[in-house]
Each structure stands twice: as structure tokens, then as C-alpha cells.
C-alpha positions in Angstrom: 10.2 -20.1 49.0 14.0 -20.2 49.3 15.3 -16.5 50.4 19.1 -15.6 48.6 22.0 -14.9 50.9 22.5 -11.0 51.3 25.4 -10.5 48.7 26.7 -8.3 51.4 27.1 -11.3 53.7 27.9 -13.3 50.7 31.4 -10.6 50.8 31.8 -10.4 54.0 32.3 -14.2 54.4 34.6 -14.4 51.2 36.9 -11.5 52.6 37.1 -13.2 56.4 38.4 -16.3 54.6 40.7 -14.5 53.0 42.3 -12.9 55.8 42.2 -16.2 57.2 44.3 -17.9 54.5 46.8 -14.3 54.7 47.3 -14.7 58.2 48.1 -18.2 57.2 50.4 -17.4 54.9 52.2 -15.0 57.2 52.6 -17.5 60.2 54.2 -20.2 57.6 57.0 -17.6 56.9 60.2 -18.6 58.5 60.7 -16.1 61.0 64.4 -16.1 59.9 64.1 -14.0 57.2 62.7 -11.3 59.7 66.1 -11.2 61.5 68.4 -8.2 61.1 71.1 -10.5 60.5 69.6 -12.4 57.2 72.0 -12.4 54.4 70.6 -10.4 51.5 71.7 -11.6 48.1 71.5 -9.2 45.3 71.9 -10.8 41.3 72.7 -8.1 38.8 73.3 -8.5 35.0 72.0 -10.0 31.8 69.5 -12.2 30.6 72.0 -15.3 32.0 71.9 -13.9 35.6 67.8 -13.3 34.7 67.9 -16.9 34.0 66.0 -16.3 30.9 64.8 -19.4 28.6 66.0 -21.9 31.7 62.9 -24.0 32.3 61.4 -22.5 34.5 63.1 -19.3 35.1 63.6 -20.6 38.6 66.1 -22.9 37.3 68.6 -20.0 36.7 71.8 -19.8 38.1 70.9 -16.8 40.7 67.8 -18.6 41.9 70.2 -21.9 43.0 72.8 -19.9 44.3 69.9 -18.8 46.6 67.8 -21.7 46.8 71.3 -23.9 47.6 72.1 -22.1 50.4 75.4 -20.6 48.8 75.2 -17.2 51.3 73.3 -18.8 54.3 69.9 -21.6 54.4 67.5 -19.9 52.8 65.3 -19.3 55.2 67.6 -17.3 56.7 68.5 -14.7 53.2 66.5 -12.6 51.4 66.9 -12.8 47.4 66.5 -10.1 44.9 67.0 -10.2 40.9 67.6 -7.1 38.8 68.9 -8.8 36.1 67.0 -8.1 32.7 66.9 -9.2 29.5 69.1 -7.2 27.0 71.0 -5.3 29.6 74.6 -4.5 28.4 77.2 -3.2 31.0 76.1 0.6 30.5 72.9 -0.6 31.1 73.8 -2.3 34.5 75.9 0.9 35.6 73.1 3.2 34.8 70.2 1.6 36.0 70.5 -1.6 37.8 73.4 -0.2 40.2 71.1 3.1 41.4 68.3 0.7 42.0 71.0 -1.6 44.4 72.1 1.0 46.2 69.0 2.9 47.4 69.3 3.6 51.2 67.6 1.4 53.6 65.7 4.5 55.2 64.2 4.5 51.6 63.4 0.7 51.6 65.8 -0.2 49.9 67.4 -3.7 49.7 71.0 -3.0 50.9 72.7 -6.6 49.8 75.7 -7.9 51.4 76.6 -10.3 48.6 75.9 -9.9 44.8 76.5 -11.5 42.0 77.1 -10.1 38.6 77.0 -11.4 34.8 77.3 -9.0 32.2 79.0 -8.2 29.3 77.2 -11.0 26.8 75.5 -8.4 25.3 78.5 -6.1 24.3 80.3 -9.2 23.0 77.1 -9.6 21.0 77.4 -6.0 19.5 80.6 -6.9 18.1 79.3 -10.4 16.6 76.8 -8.6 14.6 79.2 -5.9 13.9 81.5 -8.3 12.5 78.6 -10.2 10.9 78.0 -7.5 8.5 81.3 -8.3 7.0 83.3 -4.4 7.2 86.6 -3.8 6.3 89.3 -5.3 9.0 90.5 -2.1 10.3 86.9 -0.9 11.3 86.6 -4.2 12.7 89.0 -3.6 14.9 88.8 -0.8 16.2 85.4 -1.4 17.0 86.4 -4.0 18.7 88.8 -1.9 20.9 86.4 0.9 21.7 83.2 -1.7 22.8 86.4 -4.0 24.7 87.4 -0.5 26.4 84.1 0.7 27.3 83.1 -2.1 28.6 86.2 -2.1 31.1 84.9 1.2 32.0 81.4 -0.1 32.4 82.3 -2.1 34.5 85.1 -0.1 36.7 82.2 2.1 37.7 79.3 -0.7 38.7 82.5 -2.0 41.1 83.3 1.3 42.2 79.9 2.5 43.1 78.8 -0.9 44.7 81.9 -1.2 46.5 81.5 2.6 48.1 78.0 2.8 48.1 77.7 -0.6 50.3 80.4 -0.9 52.6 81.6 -4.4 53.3 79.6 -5.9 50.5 81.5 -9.1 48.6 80.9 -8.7 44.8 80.9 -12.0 42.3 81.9 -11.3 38.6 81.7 -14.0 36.1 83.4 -13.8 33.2 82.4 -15.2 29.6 82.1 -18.6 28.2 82.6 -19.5 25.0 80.3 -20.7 22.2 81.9 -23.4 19.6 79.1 -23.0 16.9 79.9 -19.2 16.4 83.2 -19.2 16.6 82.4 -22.2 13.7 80.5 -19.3 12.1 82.7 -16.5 12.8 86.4 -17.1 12.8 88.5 -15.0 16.0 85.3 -14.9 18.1 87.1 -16.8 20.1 89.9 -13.9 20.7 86.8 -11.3 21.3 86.3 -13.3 24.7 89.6 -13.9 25.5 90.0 -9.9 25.3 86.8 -9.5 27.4 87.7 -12.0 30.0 91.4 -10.7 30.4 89.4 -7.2 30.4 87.4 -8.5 33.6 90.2 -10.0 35.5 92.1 -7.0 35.1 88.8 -5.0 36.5 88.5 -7.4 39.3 91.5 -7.6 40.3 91.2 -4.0 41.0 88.7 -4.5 43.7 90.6 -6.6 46.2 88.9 -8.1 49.4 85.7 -7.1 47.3 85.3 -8.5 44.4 86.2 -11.9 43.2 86.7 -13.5 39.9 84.5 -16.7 39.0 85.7 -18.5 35.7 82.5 -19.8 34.1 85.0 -19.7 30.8 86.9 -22.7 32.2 83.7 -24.5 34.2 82.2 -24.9 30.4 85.4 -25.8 28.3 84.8 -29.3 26.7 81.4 -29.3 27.6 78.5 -30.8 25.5 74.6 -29.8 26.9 75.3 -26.6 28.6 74.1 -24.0 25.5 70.9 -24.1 23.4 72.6 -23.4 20.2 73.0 -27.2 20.5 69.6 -28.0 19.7 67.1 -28.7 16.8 65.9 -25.3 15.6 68.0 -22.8 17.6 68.9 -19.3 16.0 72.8 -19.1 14.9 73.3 -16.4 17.8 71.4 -18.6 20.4 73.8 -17.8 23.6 71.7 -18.7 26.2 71.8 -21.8 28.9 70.3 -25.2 28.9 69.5 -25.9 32.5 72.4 -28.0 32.5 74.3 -25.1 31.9 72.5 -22.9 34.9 73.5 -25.8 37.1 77.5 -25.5 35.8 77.4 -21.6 36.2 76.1 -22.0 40.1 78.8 -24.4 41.3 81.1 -22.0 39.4 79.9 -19.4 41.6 79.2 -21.6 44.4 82.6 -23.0 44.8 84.2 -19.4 44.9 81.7 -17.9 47.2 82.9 -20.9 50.2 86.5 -19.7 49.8 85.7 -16.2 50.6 85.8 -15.2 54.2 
């Protein structure tokens, strides 16, 4: 008669191969990333810097800037996303920046480099704004305040990054634009030019800091780069083809070399 393994030896067995294939997994770790000195990339923002619908999510331009090496190899840097889906500048000031600046003695990340790309989703307050068709006047000067409070929105993520981590280099992208709505909704077109003069003017603030990366001019022309180009996509569809990822990263990457 053939006696059953004791179930207790049975788990016993399972749970030593398991801490066999942990310490495994823990030797195969590039003991760079252990070092004090690793760089320690921090992406804030939106549902672009999220790299939301890129296929895979991993194909996002934060996840290349890191997997490319843009701070240091990658072995040698530590990457953390914060960007969601939906956020809008207020949204990055009130939650993301507390969760970036966290003290070390509380385990938090402390980056020296972040990147930052917001303000797609208060542009996109003003589209649907101006989608419902209202008298010019409210128009504009709902325009004006969401322009202004956006400028403020993003005064303060610079301010308290900048004082809350000494010596960190911040990367702020400005907007591109998208040819079907401004097909759809005539002087969109002049909403980003507002935001994007809005940003420099921010950035420009923060010198030795923060530095300007024009994804506006990396995308003029373009054909491939948004998935309102494609079969079935919604008439707000603002997000990024890979191809699109790809241009935003060596946007990023090429000003992140010429900073000391």
C-alpha cells in the first residue's frame, strides 16, 4: 500500500524552494542599485508621464528615459512613477508633490532628477468647456482663470520640490498640439500656445533647477505620434502612440545631456 507524503512535509519542501528561488532573485540584483550614490529618478504628472494606453505601459516615455540610461545605466538608478491617470496640476501639487518629498528617515524616495508632464488635463477642461458652446466672453474668461491657475499650480509643485529637495534638477514639458481638435474646435490651438508660454514663464523662474523640454516643437509635422489618428478613436483621444512615447523621451533625453 502506497503511504501519502505528510502535507506538512509536502509545505515544508514547497516553502524551502521558495526561499531558494528569493535568494535567487536577490543575488541576480545588480548590486549598483544598492549604492548610496545611485541616481533616483522620480516621474510626476498625467496619464502621458503614466504612460497610459502605450503598449505596454512600459513603453512610456518615463519608463525609457529610465530604461535608456538618460540619468545613469540603469543598473545604477532607481525609478519611481507617481504619475496617474486624470491628474490635473492641482492634483500634482496636492498629492503627488507630498508623496515626493517625504523624508528619507521616513523611507521615502528622495529623487535627484524628476520629470514632469502635466497640464493636459486642464487644457482638457477648457475643450469641454468650450465644447458646450457658451457665450464668448464666459469663454474667455474661463479660459484666463484655468490658464492662471494653472501657472500657480505649477509655481508651487516647483517651489516645493525645488526647497524641499535641495539640488534636485526638475524636467517640465510643455504641450503638444492635436491637429484633429483644433479641426473640431477652432483657437484650440491658441489655448496651448497660452499654456506653453504660461510654462516657460514658470520655468524660467526656477533657474539652475528647472529646465524647459519642448515636446510642442519635437511633434510639429508629425504623422503617427497620437491615437486620435486611428480607426475608432474618441474625438478627445489625446494620448500617445508608442511612436509618440519614443519622440517625447528624446525630447527629454536630449535636454537632460545638456544639463550639468
Amino acid at each position: 500500500m502506497r503511504i501519502a507524503p505528510d502535507r506538512s512535509w509536502r509545505a515544508l519542501c514547497l516553502a524551502g524552494a521558495m526561499m531558494i528561488v528569493g535568494i535567487g532573485e536577490v543575488l541576480a540584483q545588480p548590486p549598483q542599485v544598492l549604492a548610496g550614490d545611485a541616481a533616483r529618478y522620480l516621474a510626476l504628472g498625467d496619464s502621458i508621464a503614466a504612460g497610459f494606453k502605450a503598449h505596454p505601459a512600459t513603453q512610456g516615455y518615463a519608463f525609457l528615459l529610465y530604461q535608456g540610461g538618460a540619468f545613469d545605466r540603469p543598473p545604477h538608478t532607481l525609478f519611481n512613477n507617481l504619475a496617474a491617470v486624470g491628474a490635473t496640476s492641482e492634483d500634482v501639487l496636492l498629492y503627488q508633490v507630498p508623496q515626493a518629498l517625504i523624508p528619507a528617515s521616513e523611507g521615502g524616495f528622495q529623487p535627484h532628477y524628476v520629470t514632469l508632464s502635466v497640464g493636459g488635463n486642464d487644457l482638457a477642461a477648457i475643450l469641454r468647456f468650450a465644447a458646450t458652446n457658451p457665450a464668448p466672453p464666459d469663454l474667455q474668461l474661463f479660459i484666463a482663470a484655468t490658464i492662471a491657475a494653472y501657472g500657480q499650480h505649477l509655481t508651487g509643485i516647483l517651489q516645493q520640490l525645488s526647497t524641499g529637495l535641495p539640488g534636485v534638477r526638475i524636467f517640465v514639458s510643455n504641450q503638444y498640439t492635436i491637429p484633429e481638435l483644433e479641426a473640431a474646435l477652432p483657437g484650440s490651438g491658441e489655448i496651448v500656445d497660452a499654456f506653453n508660454t504660461t510654462t516657460a514663464q514658470v520655468v524660467a523662474a526656477f533657474p539652475g533647477t528647472a529646465s524647459l523640454v519642448d515636446v510642442y516643437s519635437a511633434f510639429l509635422g508629425r504623422r503617427g505620434l497620437l491615437l486620435i489618428e486611428r480607426p475608432g478613436a474618441g474625438p478627445f483621444e489625446a494620448h500617445l502612440t508608442n511612436a509618440g512615447h519614443r519622440v517625447i523621451e528624446k525630447a527629454f533625453a536630449d535636454v537632460i545631456a545638456l544639463t550639468p
